[in-house]
VOGU-3710 file (C-alpha; in Angstrom, 3 decimals, decimal comma):
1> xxxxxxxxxx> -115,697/-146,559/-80,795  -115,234/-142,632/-80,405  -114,407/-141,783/-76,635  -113,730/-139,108/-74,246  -109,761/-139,017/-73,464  -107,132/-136,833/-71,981  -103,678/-136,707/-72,368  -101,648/-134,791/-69,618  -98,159/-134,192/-70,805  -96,931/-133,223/-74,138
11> xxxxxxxxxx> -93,270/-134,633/-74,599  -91,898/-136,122/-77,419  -93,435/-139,007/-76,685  -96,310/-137,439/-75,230  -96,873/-134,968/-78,272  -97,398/-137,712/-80,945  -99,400/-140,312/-78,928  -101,945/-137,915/-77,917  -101,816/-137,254/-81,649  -102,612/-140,647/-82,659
21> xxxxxxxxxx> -105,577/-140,701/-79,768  -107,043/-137,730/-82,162  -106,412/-138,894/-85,789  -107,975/-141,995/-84,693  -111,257/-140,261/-83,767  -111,559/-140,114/-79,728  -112,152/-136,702/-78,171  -108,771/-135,520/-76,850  -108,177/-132,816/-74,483  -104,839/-132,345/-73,586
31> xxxxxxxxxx> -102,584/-130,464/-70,802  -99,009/-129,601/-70,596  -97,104/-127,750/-68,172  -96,280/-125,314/-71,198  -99,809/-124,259/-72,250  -98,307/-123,096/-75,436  -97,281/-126,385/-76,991  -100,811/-127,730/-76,172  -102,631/-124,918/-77,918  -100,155/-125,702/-80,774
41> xxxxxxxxxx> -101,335/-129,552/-80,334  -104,556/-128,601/-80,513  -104,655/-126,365/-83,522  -102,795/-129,336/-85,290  -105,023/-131,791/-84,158  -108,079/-130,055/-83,264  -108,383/-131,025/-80,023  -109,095/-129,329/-76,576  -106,652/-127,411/-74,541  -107,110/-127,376/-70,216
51> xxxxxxxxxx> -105,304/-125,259/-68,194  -104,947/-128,048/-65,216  -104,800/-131,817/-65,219  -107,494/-131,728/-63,030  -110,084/-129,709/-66,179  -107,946/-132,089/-68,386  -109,557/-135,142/-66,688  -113,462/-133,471/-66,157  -115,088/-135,212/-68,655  -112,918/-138,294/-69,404
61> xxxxxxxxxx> -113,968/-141,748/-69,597  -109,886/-142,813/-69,501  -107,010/-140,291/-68,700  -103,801/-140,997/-70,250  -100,130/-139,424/-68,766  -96,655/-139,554/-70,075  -94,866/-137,186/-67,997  -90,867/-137,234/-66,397  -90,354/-138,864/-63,402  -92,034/-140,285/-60,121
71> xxxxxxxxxx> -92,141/-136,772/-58,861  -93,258/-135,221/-62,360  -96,218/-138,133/-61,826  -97,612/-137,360/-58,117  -97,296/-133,425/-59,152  -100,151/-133,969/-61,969  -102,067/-136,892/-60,225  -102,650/-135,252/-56,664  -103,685/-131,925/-55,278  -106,565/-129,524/-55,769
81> xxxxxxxxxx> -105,464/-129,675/-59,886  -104,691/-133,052/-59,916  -106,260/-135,472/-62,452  -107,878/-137,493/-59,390  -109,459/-134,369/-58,282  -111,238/-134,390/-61,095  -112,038/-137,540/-62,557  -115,318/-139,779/-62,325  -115,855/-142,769/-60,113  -115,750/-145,136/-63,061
91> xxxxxxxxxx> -113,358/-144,393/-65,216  -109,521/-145,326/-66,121  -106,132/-143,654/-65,053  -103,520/-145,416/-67,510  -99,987/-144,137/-66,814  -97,159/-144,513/-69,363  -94,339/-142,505/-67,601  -91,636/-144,999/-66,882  -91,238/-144,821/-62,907  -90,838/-146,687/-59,858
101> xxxxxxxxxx> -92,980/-149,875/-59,397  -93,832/-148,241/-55,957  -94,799/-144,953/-57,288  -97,471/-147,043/-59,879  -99,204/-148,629/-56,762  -98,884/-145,581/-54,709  -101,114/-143,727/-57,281  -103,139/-146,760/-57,909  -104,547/-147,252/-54,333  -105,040/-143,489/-54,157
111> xxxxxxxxxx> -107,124/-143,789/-57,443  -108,841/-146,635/-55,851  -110,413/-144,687/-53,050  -112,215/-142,666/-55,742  -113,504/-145,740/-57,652  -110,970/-145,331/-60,687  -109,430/-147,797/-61,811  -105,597/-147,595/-62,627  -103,213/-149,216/-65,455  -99,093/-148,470/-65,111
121> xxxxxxxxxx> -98,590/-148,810/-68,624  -94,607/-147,473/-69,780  -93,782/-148,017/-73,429  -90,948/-148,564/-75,958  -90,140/-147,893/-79,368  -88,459/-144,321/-78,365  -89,830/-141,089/-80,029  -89,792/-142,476/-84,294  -92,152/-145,137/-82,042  -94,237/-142,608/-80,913
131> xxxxxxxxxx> -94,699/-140,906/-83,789  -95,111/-143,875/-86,019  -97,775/-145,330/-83,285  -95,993/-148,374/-83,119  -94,943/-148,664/-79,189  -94,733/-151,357/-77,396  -96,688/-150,839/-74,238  -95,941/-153,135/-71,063  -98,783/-153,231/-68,773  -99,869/-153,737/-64,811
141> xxxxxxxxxx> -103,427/-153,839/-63,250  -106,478/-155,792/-63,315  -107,498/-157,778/-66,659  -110,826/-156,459/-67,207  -109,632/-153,162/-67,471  -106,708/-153,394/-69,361  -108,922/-154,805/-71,863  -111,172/-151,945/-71,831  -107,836/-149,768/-72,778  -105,949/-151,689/-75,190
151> xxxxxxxxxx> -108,051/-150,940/-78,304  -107,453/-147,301/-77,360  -104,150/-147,767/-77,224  -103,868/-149,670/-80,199  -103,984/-146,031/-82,211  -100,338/-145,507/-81,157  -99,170/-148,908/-79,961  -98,393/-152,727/-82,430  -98,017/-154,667/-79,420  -99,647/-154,302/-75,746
161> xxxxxxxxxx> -99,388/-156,946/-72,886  -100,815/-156,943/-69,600  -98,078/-159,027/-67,524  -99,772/-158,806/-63,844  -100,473/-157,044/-61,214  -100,202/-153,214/-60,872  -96,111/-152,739/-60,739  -96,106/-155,691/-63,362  -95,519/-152,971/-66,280  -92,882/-150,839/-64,517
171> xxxxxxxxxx> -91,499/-154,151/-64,014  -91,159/-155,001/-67,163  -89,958/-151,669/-68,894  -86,997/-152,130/-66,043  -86,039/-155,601/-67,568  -86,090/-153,577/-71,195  -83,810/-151,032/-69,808  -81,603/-153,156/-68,386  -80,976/-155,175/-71,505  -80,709/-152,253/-74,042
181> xxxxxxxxxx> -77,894/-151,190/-71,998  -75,872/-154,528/-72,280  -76,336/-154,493/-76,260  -75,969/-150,813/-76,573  -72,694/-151,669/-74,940  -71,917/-154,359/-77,298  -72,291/-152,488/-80,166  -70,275/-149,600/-79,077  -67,354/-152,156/-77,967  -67,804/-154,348/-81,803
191> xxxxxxxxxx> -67,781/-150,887/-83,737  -64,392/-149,171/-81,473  -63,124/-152,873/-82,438  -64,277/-152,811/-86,080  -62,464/-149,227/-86,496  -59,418/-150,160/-84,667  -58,910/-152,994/-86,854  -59,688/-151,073/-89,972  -62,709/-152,716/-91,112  -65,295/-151,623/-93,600
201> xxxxxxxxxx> -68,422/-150,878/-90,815  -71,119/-151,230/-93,716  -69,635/-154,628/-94,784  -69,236/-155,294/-90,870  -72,727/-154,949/-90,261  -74,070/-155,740/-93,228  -72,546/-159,050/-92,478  -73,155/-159,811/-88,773  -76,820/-158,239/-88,651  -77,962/-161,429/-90,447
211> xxxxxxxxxx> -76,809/-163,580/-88,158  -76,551/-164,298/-83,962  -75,069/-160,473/-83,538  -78,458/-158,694/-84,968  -80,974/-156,223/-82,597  -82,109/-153,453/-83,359  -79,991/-151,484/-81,509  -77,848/-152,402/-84,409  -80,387/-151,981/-87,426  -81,004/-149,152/-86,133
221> xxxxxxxxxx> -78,053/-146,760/-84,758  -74,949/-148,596/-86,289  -74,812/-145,396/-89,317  -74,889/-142,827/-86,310  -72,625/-144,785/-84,085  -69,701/-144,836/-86,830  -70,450/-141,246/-87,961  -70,219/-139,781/-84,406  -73,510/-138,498/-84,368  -76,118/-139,072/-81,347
231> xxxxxxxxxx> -78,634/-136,883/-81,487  -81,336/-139,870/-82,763  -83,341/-141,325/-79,717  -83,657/-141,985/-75,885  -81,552/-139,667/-74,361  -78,436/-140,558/-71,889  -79,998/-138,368/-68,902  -83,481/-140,590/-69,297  -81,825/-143,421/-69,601  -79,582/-143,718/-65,869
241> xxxxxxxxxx> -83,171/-142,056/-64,396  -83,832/-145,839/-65,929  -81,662/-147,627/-64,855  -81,640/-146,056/-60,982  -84,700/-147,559/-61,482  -84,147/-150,745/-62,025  -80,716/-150,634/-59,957  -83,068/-149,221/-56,641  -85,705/-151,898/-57,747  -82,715/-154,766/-57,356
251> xxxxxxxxxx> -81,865/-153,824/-54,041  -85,230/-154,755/-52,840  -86,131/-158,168/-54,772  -82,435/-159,610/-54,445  -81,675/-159,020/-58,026  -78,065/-159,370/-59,198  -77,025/-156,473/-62,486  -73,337/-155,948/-62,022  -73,284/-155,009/-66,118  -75,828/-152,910/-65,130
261> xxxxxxxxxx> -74,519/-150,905/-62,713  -71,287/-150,704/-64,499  -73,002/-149,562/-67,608  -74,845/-146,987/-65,676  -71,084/-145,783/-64,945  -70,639/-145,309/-68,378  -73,197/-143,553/-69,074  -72,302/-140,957/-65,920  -69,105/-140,403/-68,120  -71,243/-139,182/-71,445
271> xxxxxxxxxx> -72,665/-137,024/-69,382  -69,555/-135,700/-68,229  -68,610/-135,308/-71,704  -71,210/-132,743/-72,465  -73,277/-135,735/-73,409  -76,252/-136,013/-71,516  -78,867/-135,065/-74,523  -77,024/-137,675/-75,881  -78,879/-140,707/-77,440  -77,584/-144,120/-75,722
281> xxxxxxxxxx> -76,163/-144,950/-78,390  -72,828/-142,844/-77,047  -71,588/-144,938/-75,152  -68,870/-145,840/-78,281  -68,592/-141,618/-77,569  -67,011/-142,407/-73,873  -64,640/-145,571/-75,574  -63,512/-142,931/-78,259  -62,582/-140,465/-76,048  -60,676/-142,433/-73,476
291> xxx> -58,912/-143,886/-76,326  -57,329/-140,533/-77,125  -56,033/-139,947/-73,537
//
């Protein structure tokens, strides 16, 4: 079924999923800070163009975001131009910036007092997931309305699941963060070892991605990893906002991540290295270079 949706915030993420909101037939009007790259969305996609969040959200039966941070989030949810300003009593505000778990209910009760409902909703599958519409989208707020959301989703999601209670999706994205970043560290650690010991890293991986050693970290960035190359994904500067996060969020509900703070470390050196457009996969870029000191 066809329906009216906007899409505030045009990142790579942003850009494609908005996309997939079109192709599959809703109405999509879109907003991004640079007007420019949503009149060039909208000529590709022939879709509508508003010049505030708030004209973004006039007409919409659900609002999507995908914006930076906690502060990028309040800037296009509150205010005179802020989506709430001008959405209906009635309709859904689904939010897939990753962010605090704080921030998500902050906005939600807000939401609340207008009669709109609210869904924190990050994702993951990176930008090749966004623009293949095959995220994974983790999920907090009330059944019933998640429900009425996921089969819009589905146009750039495979796999959506509500797991509780407004929060419940920030939640969840931190536990993905935090375990990318042990395997990403892994696999840096196996490949350093696989060159040191002058190994073939094709037959290497070839070998162990069949077995106990596999993810998709592997699958998927191994080719880069050897070659030196990290300009392919999440970037390093995204991904400590990520895990502050989740380090912040572990402070308050007793949580223990020493590899995740330590990792976190790591990735504070890439981006002393020149390295924070980095993808994660450099953090075999930090073990490289202090192995030439």
């Amino acid at each position: 079924m066809s329906m009216k949706v906007a899409f505030i915030g045009l990142g790579v993420m942003g850009y494609p999923m908005a996309g997939h909101l079109a192709t599959a037939g809703h109405q999509v009007t879109v907003y991004n800070r640079t007007t420019a790259k949503a009149q060039q969305w909208a000529e590709k996609y022939a879709g509508q163009v508003a010049l505030t969040p708030a004209k973004a959200a006039e007409h919409a039966d659900i609002v999507f975001m995908c914006v930076g941070n906690d502060d990028d989030l309040r800037s296009v949810v509150y205010g005179a131009d802020g989506v709430i300003k001008g959405m209906q009593a009635g309709t859904i505000l689904v939010d897939h910036t990753t962010t605090s778990a704080e921030v998500a209910r902050e906005v939600s009760a807000n939401a609340a007092l207008k009669d709109i409902a609210f869904i924190d909703a990050p994702v993951s599958g990176g930008q090749a997931g966004a623009e293949n519409g095959v995220l994974t989208v983790m999920a907090g707020g009330d059944a019933a309305v998640f429900a009425k959301v996921q089969p819009v989703m589905a146009a750039f999601s495979r796999f959506s699941q509500l797991l509780g209670e407004v929060g419940s999706g920030q939640l969840c994205k931190m536990v993905n963060q935090i375990c990318i970043a042990g395997v990403v560290q892994g696999l840096a650690e196996g490949l350093h070892f696989a060159k040191q010991a002058g190994l073939d890293g094709e037959k290497v991986i070839e070998t162990i991605a069949k077995g106990a050693a596999g993810s998709w970290q592997m699958e998927n960035r191994y080719k880069t990893m050897w070659a030196g190359e990290y300009e392919f994904g999440f970037a390093v500067d995204w991904m400590r906002k990520d895990l502050g996060i989740a380090l912040d969020e572990a402070k308050n509900n007793g949580a223990t991540l020493p590899m995740t703070a330590t990792v976190d470390q790591y990735y504070a050196d890439v981006q002393a290295l020149g390295g924070g457009r980095f993808d994660t996969s450099s953090l075999l870029a930090r073990i490289e270079a202090l192995h030439k000191k």
